[in-house]
N, CA, C and O atoms as CSV, one atom per row, in Angstrom:
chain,resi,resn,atom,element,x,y,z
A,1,UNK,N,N,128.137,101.594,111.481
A,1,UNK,CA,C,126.992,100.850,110.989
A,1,UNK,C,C,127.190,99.383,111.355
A,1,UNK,O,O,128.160,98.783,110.891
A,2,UNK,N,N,126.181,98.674,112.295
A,2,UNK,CA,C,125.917,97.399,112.385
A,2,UNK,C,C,125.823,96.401,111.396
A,2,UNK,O,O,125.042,96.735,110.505
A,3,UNK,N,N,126.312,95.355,111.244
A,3,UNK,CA,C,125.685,94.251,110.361
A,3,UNK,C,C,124.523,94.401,110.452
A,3,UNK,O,O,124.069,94.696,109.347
A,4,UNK,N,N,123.626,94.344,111.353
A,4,UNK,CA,C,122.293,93.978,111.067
A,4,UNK,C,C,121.339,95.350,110.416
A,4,UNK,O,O,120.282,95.256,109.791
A,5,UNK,N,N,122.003,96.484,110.747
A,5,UNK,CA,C,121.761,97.753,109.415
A,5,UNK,C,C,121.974,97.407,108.370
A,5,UNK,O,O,120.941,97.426,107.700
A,6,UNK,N,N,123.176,96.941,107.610
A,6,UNK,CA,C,123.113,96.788,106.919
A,6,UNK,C,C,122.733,95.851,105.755
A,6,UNK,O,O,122.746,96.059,104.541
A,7,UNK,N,N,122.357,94.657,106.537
A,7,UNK,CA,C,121.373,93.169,106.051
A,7,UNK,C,C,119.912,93.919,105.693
A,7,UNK,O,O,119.174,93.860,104.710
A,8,UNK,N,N,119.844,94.714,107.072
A,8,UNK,CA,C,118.272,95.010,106.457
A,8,UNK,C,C,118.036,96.014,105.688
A,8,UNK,O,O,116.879,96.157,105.292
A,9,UNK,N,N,119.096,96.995,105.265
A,9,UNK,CA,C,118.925,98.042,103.923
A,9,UNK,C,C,119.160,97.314,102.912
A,9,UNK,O,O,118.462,97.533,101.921
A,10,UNK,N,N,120.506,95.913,102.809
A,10,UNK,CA,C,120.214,95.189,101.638
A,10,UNK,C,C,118.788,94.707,101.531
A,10,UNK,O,O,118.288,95.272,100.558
A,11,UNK,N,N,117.973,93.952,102.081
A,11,UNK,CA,C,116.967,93.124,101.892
A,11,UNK,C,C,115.847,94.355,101.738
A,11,UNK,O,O,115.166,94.475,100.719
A,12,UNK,N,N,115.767,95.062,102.641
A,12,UNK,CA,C,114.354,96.260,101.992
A,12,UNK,C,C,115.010,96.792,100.029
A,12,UNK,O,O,114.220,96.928,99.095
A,13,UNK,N,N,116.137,96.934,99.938
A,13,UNK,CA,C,116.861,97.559,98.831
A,13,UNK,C,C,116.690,96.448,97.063
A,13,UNK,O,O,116.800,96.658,95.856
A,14,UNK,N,N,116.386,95.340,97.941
A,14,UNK,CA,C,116.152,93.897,97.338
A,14,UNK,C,C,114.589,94.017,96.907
A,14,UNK,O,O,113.939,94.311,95.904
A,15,UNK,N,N,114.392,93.664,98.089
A,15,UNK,CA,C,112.908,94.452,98.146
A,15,UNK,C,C,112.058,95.003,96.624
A,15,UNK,O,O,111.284,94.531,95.791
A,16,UNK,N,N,112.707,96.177,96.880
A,16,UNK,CA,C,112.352,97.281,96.381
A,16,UNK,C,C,112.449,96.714,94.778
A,16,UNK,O,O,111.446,96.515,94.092
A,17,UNK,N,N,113.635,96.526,94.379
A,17,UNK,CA,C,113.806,96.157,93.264
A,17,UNK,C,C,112.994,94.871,92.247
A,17,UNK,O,O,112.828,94.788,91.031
A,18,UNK,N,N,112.589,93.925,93.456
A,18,UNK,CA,C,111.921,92.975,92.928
A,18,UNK,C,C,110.653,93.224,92.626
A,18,UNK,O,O,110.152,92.824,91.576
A,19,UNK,N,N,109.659,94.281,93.997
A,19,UNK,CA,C,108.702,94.722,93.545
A,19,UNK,C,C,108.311,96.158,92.407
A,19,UNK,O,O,107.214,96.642,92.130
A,20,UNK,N,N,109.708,96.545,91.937
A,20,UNK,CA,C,109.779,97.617,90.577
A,20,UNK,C,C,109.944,96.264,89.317
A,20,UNK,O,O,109.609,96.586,88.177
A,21,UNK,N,N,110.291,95.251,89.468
A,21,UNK,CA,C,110.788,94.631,88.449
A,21,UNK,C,C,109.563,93.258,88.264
A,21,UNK,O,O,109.652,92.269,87.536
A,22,UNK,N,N,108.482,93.639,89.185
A,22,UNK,CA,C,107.791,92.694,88.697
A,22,UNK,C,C,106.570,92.887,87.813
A,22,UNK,O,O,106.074,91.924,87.230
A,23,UNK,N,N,106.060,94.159,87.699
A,23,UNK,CA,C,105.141,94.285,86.757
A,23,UNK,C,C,106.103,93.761,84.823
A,23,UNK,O,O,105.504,92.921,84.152
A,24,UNK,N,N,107.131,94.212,84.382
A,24,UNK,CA,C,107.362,94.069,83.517
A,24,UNK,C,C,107.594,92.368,83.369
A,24,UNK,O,O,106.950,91.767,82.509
A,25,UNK,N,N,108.324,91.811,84.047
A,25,UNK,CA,C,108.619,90.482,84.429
A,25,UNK,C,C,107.581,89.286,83.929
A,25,UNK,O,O,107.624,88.231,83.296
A,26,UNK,N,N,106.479,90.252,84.720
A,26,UNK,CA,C,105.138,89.379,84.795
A,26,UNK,C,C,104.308,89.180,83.198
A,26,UNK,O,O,103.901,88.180,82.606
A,27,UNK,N,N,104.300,90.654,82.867
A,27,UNK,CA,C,104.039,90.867,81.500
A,27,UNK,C,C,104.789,89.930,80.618
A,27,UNK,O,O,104.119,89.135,79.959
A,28,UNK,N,N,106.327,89.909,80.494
A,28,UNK,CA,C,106.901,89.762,79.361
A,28,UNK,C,C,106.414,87.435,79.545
A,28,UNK,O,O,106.243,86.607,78.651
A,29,UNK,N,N,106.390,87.325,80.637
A,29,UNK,CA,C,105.951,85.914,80.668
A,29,UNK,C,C,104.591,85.822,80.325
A,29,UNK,O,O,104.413,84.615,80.158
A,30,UNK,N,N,103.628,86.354,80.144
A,30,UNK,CA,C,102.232,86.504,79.909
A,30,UNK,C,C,102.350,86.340,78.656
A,30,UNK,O,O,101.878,85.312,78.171
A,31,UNK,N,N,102.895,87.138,77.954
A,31,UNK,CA,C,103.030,87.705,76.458
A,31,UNK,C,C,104.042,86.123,75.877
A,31,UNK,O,O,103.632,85.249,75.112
A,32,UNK,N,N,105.233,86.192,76.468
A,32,UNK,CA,C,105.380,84.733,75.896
A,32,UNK,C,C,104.840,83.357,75.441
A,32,UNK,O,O,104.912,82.680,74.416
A,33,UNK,N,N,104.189,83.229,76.825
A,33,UNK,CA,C,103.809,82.018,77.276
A,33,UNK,C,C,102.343,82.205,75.982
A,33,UNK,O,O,102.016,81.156,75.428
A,34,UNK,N,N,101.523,83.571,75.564
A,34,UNK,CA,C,100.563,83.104,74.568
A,34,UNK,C,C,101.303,83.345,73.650
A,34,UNK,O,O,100.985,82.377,72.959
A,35,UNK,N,N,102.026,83.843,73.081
A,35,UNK,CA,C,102.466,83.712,71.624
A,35,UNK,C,C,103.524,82.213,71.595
A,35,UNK,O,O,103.153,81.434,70.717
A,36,UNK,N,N,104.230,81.930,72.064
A,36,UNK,CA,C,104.391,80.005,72.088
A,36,UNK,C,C,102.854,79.536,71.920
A,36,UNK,O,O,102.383,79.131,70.857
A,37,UNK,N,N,102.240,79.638,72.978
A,37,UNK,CA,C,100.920,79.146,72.620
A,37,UNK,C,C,100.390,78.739,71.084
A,37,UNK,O,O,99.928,77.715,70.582
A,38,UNK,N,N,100.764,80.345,70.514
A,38,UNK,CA,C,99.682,80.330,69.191
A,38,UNK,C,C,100.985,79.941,68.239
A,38,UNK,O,O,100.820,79.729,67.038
A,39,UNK,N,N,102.174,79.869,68.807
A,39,UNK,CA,C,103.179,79.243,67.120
A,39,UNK,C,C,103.086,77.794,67.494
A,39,UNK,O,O,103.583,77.138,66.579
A,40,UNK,N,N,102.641,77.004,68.490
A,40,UNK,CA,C,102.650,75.836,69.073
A,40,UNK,C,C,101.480,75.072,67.938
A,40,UNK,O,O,101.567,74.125,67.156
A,41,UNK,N,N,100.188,76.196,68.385
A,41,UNK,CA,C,98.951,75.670,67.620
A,41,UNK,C,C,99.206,76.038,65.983
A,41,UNK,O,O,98.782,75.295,65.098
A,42,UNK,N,N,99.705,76.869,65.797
A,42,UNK,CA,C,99.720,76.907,64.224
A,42,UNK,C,C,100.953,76.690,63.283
A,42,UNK,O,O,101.121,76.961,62.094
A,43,UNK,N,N,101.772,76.097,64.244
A,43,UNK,CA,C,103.121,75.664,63.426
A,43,UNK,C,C,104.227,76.641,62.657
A,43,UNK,O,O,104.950,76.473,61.675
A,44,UNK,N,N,103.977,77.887,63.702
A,44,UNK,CA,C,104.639,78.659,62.898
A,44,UNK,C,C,105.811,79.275,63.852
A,44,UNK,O,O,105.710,79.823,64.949
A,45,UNK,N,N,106.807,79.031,63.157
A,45,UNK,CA,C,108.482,79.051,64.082
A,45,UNK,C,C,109.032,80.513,63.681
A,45,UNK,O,O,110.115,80.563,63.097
A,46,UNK,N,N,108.468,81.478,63.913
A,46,UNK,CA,C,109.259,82.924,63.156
A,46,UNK,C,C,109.739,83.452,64.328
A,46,UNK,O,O,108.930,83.433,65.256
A,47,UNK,N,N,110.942,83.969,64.581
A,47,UNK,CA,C,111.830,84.831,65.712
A,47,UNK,C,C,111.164,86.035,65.654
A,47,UNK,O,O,111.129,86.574,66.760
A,48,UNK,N,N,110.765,86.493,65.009
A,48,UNK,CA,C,110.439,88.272,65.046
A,48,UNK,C,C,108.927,87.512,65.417
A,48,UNK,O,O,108.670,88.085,66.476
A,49,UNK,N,N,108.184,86.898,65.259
A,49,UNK,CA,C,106.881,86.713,66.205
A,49,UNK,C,C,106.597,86.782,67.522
A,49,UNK,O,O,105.507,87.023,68.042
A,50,UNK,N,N,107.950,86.490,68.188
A,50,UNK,CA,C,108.197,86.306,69.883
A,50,UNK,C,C,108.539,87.523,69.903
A,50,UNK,O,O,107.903,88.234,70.680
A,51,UNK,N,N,109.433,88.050,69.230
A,51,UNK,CA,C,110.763,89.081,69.916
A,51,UNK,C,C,109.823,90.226,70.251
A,51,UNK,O,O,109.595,90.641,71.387
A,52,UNK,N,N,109.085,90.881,68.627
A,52,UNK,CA,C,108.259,92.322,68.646
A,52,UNK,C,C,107.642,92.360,69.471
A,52,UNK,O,O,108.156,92.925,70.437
A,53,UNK,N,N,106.389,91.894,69.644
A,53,UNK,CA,C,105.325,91.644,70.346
A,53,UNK,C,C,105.583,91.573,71.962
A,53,UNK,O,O,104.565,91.837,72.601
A,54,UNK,N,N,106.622,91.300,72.673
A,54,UNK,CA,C,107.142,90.774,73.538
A,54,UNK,C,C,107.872,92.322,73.923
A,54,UNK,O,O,107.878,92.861,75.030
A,55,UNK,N,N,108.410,92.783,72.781
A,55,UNK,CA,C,109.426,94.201,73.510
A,55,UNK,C,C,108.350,95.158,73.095
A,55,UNK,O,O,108.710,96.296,73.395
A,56,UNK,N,N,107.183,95.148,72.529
A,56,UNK,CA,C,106.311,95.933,72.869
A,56,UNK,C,C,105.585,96.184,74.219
A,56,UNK,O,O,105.455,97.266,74.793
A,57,UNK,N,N,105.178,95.071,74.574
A,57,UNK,CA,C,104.457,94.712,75.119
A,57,UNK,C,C,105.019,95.687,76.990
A,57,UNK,O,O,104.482,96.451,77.792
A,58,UNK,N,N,106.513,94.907,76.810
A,58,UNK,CA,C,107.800,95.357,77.811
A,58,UNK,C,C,107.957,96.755,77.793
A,58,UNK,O,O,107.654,97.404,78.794
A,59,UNK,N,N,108.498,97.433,76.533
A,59,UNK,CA,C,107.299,99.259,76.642
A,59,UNK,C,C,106.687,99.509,76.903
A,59,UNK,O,O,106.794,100.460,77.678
A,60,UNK,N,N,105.148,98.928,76.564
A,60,UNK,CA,C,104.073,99.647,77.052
A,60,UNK,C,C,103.836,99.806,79.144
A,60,UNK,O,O,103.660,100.723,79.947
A,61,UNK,N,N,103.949,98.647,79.179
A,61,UNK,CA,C,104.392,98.508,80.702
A,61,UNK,C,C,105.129,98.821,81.397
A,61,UNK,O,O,104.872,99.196,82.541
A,62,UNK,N,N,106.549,98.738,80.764
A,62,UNK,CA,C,106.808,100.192,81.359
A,62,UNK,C,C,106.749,101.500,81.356
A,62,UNK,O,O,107.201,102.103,82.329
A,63,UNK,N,N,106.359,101.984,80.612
A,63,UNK,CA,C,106.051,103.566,80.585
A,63,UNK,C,C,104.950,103.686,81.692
A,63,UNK,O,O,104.748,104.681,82.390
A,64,UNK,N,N,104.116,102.218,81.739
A,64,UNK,CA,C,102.914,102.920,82.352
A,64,UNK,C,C,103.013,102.514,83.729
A,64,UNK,O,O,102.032,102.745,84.436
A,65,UNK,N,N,104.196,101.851,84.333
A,65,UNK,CA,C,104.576,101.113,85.684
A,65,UNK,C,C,105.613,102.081,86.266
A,65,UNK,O,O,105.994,101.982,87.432
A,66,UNK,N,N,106.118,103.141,85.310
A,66,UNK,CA,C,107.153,104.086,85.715
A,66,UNK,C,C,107.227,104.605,86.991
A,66,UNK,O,O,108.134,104.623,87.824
A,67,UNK,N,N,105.548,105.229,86.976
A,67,UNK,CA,C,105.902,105.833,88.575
A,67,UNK,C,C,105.368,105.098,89.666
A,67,UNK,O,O,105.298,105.730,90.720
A,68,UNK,N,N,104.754,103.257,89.682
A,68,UNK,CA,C,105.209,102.849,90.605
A,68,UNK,C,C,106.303,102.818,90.950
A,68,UNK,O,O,106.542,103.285,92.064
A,69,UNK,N,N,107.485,102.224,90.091
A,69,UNK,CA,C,108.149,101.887,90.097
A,69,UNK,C,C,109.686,102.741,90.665
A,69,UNK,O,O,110.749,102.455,91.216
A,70,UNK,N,N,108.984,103.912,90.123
A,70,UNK,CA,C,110.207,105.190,91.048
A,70,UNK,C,C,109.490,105.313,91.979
A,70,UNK,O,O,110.387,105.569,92.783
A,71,UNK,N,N,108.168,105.365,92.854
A,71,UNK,CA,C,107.715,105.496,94.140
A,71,UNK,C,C,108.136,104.449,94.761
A,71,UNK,O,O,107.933,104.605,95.965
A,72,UNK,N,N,108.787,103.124,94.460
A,72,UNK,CA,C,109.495,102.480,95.147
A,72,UNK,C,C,110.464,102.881,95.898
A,72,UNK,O,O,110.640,102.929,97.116
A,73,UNK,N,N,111.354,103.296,94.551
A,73,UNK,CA,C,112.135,103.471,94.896
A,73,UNK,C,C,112.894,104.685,95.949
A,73,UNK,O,O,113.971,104.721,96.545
A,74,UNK,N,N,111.769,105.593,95.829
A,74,UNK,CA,C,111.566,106.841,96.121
A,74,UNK,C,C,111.217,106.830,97.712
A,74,UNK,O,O,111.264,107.836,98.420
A,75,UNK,N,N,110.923,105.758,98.078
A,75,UNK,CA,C,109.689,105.279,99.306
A,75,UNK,C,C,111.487,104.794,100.140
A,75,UNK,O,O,112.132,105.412,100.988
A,76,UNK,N,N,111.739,103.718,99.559
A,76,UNK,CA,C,113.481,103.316,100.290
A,76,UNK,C,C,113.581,104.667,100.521
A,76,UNK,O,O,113.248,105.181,101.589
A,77,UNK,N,N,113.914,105.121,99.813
A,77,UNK,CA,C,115.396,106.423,100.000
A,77,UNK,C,C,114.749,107.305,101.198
A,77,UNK,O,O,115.331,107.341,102.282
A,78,UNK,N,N,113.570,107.998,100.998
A,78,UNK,CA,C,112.866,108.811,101.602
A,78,UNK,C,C,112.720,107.910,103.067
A,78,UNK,O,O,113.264,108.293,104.103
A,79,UNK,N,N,112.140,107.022,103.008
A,79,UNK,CA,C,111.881,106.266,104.361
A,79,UNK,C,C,112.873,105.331,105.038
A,79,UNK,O,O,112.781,104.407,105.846
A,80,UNK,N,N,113.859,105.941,104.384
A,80,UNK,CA,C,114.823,104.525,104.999
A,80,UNK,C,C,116.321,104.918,104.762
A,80,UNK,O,O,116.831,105.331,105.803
A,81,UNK,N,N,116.627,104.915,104.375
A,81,UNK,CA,C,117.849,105.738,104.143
A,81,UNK,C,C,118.231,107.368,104.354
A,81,UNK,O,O,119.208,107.763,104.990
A,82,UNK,N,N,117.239,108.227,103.676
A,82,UNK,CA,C,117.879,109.145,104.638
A,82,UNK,C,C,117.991,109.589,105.826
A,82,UNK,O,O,118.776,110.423,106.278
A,83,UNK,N,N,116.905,108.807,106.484
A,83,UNK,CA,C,116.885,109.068,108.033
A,83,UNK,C,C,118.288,108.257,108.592
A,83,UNK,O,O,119.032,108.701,109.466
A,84,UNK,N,N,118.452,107.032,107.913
A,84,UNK,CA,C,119.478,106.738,108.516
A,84,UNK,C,C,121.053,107.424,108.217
A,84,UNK,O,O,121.965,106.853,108.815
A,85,UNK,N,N,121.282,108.128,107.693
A,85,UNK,CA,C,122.353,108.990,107.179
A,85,UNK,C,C,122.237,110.149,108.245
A,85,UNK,O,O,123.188,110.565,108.907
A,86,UNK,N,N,120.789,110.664,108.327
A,86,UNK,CA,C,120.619,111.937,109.066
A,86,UNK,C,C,121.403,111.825,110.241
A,86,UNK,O,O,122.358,112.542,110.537
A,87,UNK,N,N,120.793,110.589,111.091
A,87,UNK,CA,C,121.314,110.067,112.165
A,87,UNK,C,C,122.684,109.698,112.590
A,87,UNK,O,O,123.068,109.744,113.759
A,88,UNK,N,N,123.423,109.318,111.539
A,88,UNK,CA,C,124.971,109.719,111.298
A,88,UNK,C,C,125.340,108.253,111.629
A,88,UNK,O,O,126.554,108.058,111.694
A,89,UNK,N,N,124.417,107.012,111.886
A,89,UNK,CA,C,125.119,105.798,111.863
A,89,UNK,C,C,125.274,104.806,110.348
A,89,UNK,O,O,125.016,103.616,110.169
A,90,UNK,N,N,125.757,105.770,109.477
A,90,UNK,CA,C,126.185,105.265,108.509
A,90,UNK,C,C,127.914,105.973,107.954
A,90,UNK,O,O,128.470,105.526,106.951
């Protein structure tokens, strides 16, 4: 296996992970950024106001981002890796 095989299974592998890890990502900053919002406007400093709401929120999205998120991953392996194994330059 070449360096440059293997730069580019890291970076598709990178890839992959950033675009499985950005629906929740995106959410859990959405969900922050308004609940600061509303303890900002109403003066109210409670830890379990951020936390719940926030790891709900991070559930619901993922359950429902699941099978992008394994067709990612599913998409590497299938399209990219096992052919290169098949081929025996690994």
């Amino acid at each position: 296996m070449t360096d440059a095989i293997l730069f580019d299974m890291l970076k598709q592998g990178l890839w992959a992970a950033i675009l499985s890890a950005m629906p929740i990502l995106s959410v859990a900053l959405i969900v922050g950024l308004a609940i600061g919002l509303v303890q900002a406007l109403t003066s109210i400093q409670e830890m379990t106001l951020t936390f719940v709401p926030k790891l709900a929120a991070i559930g619901a999205t993922f359950w429902l981002a699941m099978e992008f998120m394994s067709a990612a991953f599913l998409d590497l392996w299938r399209d990219n890796l096992i052919p290169l194994i098949a081929s025996g330059a690994a």
